[in-house]
N, C-alpha and C positions, 0 to 999 in steps of 0.2 A: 460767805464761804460756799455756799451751796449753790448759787448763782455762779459764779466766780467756774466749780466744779461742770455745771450744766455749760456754761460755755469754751470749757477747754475743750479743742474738737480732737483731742490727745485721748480723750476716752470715752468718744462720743464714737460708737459700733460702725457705725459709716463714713470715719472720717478717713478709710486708708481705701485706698483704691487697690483690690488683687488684682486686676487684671493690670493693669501699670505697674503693679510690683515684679523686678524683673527676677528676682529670686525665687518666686512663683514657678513652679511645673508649667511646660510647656502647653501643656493641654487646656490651660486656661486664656491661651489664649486666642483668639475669636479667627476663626477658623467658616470658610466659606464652602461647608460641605452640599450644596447645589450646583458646583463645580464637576463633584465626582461626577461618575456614572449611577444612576440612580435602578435600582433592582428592581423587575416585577413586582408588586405585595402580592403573591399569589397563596403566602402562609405566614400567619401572625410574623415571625421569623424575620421575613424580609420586610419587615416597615419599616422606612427610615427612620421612625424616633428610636423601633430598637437596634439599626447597625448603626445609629451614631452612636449610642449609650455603649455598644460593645468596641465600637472604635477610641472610644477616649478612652474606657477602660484598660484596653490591650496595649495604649500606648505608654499609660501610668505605669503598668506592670512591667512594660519595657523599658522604661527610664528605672525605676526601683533593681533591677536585675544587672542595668549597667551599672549601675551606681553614679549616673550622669543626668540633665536635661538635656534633651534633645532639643537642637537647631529646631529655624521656623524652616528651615528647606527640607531636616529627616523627616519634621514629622506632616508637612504636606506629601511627602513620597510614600509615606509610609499609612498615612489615611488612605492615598489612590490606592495603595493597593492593595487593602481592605475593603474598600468598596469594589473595586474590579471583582474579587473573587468572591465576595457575598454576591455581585451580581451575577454570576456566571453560575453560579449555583442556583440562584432564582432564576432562571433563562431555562434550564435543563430540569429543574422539578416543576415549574410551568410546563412544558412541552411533556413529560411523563404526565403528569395531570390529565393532562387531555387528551392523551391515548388512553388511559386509563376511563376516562367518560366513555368515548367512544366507543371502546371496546362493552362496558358496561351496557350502554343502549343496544351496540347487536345480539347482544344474548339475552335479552328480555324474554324472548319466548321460548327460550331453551332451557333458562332460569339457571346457565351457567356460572360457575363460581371462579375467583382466578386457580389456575393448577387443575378443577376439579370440575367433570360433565357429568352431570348425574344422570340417570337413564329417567327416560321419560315415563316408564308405566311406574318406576318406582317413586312416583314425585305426585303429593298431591298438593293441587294447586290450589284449593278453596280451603288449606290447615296450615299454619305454620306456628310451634311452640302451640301458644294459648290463644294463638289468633284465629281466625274462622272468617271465612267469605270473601271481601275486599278489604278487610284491615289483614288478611292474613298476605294478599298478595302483596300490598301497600308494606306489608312489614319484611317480605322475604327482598324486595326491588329494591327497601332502603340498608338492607344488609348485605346486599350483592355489593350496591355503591360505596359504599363503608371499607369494605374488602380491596376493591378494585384502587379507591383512593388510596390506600395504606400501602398496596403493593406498588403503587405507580410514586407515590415518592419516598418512600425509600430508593427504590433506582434511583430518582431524579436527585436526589441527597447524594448518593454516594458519586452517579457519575458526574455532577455539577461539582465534587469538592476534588476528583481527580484529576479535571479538564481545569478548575480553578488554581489548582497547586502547581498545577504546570505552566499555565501560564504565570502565576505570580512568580515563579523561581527564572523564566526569563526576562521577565521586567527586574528584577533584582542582578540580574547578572547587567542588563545595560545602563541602570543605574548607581551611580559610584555611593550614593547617600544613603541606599540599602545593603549595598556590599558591606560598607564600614557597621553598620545595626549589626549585622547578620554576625559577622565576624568579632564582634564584641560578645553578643549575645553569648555564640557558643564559648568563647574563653570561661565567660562569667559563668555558666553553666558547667563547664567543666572543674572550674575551682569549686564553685559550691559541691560539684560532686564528693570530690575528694577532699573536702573538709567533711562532709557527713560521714566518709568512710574512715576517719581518722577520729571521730568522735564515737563513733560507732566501736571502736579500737580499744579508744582511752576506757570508755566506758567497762565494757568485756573485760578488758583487765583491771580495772579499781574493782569491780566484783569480782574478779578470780584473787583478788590479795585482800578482801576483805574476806572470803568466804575460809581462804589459806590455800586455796589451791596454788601452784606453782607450776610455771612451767615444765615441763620435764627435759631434763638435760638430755644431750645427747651421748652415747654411752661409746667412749676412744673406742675406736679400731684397733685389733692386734697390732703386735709391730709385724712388719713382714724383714722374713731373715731376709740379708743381702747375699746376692746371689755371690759363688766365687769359683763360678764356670762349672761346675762340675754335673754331671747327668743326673737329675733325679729319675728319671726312667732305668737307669742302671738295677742290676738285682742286688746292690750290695748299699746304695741308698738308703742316710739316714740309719745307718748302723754303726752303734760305739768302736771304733775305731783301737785297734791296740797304740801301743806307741809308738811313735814314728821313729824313733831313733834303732827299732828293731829289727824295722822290714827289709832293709840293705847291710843287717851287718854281719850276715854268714854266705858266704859262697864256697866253689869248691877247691879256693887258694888260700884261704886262711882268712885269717879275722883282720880286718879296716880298720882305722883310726876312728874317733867321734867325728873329726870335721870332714872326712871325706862321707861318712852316715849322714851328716845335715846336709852336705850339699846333694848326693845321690840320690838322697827320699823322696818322696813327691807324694800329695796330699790320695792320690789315686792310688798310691801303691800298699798305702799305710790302713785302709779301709778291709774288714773282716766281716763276713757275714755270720751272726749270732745266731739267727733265725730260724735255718731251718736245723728242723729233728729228722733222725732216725730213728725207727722204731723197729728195733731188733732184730737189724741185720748189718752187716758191715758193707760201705759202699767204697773204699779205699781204690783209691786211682791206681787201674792197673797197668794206665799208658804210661806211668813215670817214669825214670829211669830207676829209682826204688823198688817200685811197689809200693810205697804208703809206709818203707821202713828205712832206719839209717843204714849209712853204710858199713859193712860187718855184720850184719845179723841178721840174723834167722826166725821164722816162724814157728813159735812153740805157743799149743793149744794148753797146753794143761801148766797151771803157775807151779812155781815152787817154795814151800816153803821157807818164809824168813825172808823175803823178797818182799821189795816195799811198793807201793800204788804207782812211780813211775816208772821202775824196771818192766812192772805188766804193762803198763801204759805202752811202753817203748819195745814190746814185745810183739804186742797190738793180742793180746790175750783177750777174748771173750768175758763178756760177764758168765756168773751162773745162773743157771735158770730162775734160782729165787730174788734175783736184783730186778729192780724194774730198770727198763730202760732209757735213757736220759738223752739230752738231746748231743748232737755232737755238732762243735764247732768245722765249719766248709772255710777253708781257705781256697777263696777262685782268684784272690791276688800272689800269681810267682813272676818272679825276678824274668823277662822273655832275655833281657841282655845279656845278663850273664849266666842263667839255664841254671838257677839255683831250683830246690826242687822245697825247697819252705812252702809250707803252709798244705803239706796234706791234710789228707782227713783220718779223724781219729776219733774212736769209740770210746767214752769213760764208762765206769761203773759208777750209779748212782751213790751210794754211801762214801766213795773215794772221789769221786768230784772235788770236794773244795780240799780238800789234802792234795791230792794230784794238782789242780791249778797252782795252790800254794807254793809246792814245791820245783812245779816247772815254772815260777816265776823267778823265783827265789835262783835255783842256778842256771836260767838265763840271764839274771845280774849278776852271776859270780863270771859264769864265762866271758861275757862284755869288759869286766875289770880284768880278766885274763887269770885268777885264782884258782881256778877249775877248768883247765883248757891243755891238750896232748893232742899228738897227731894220729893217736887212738880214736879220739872223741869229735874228730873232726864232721863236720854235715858236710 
């Protein structure tokens, strides 16, 4: 059995071949990277063993992001031109390099720094730190060069990856096998985006319904009245309104039927300003043809006894000094048609107010039914 086990080569570690396994990632398989363009080593960075290590890596990560393997033709385009721009970065922090020695060597006896010229009388040259005599100059020459190198490749870093990116985005635009990478990439990059933003969601709200928190509704808008033409700029706007069936049914030929009142009213005409007060003085329309009184009568200041709240009312009798004064209804809607003179203005006494409205309402419905009506009493 154990024989038998030893030679099944079904479990013997080297009996499958990865690189012949065609389900295998692309990146396994054997790939002639001495083809590329090979970079300077002028920094650990650019050795070939570490841009191949970062090349197979970048391509692993780019097949895991598509969620595909890559062709043996993406991923030779796609090694070129990872090696192109590592070399093009190594080209351009070599050449800073070595402005950066140079520059180094001219200033030895200046003992200039990059950025920074120190004055000469304030510079001693036989001290530096803990150092003294030739270890001191030995140690300020290898800090100069330290300095100089650090500034000269970071340039050469940043401009090598600038000049690097630009060219690799033109070699990607003329080849069709990086177009299709590129354009997947980003897809796949943008779903991953918006599934972390949608977990990130889910998330925020399972903790706002575990914690009880709820969203907060949004709280209905008023309703807005529907408009039905009429001016809210007007001064009689949005004021309780007498009854319509009232404001056309006296003129100075006698009393209308009800249906010639609905058809003659109109919602402009039927509108009474409540609002404004007088404050203890009479402003009665002296342009009327009235004067602010019916026809047949006269102005008497002083009441007479036994006389009830509308006979004074209809008098236009003053209050006495001890009533306060109440506000008095403005009629500014009259009849222009037919030159009725309804809706003066009129003064009540406060304690006879709602007894006076009472009773001018009271036989303004008897005279409408015609009960209380002579050509005595006519408006």
């Amino acid at each position: 059995m154990v024989l038998q086990d030893a030679d099944d080569p079904s479990r013997d570690g080297f009996g499958q071949d990865d690189v012949a396994d065609p389900s295998r990632p692309s990146t396994s398989r054997n790939l002639d990277f001495s083809q590329f363009r090979q970079p300077i080593p002028c920094l650990p960075e650019f050795r070939a063993a570490h841009i191949r290590y970062n090349t197979e890596k970048s391509i692993r990560d780019t097949e895991r992001t598509m969620g595909r393997s890559m062709t043996a033709e993406e991923v030779h385009a796609y090694a070129s031109r990872m090696y192109n721009a590592q070399s093009t970065q190594a080209s351009f922090t070599a050449f800073c390099l070595t402005i950066g020695i140079g520059r180094w060597l001219n200033t030895m006896k200046t003992n200039a720094y990059p950025f920074i010229d120190p004055k000469p009388e304030a510079l001693n040259q036989n001290k530096f730190l803990f150092f003294t005599g030739r270890r001191a100059r030995i140690a300020r020459h290898s800090w100069r060069l330290t300095l100089y190198l650090l500034v000269a490749r970071a340039f050469g870093v940043v401009a090598g990856a600038a000049i690097g990116t630009a060219r690799a985005r033109r070699s990607t635009a003329n080849d069709p096998h990086l177009t299709q990478i590129d354009r997947e990439l980003s897809e796949a990059r943008r779903a991953a985006a918006e599934k972390r933003v949608q977990d990130w969601a889910g998330r925020i709200q399972r903790e706002n319904e575990a914690r009880g928190v709820h969203k907060p509704r949004e709280r209905p808008s008023a309703p807005v009245a529907p408009s039905n033409g009429e001016d809210d700029m007007s001064p009689t706007a949005s004021v309780d309104p007498w009854a319509q069936a009232t404001t056309d049914s006296w003129d100075d030929q006698g009393h209308s039927t009800e249906s010639q009142q609905a058809s003659n009213s109109s919602p402009s005409q039927s509108r009474y300003d409540r609002t404004r007060v007088a404050r203890g003085e009479r402003t009665d329309d002296d342009m009327s043809s009235t004067g602010g009184l019916f026809q047949g009568e006269t102005t008497h200041t002083q009441p007479t006894p036994g006389e009830s709240a509308w006979d004074r009312l209809r008098r236009g009798v003053k209050p006495s000094p001890t009533q306060q004064p109440v506000p008095r209804i403005d009629n500014h809607r009259k009849d222009r048609k037919e030159g009725s003179s309804f809706g003066d203005d009129y003064t009540f006494a406060g304690p006879d107010r709602d007894k006076a409205q009472r009773e001018f309402d009271e036989r303004i419905e008897r005279e409408r039914q015609g009960k209380d009506f002579s050509d005595e009493k006519r408006w």
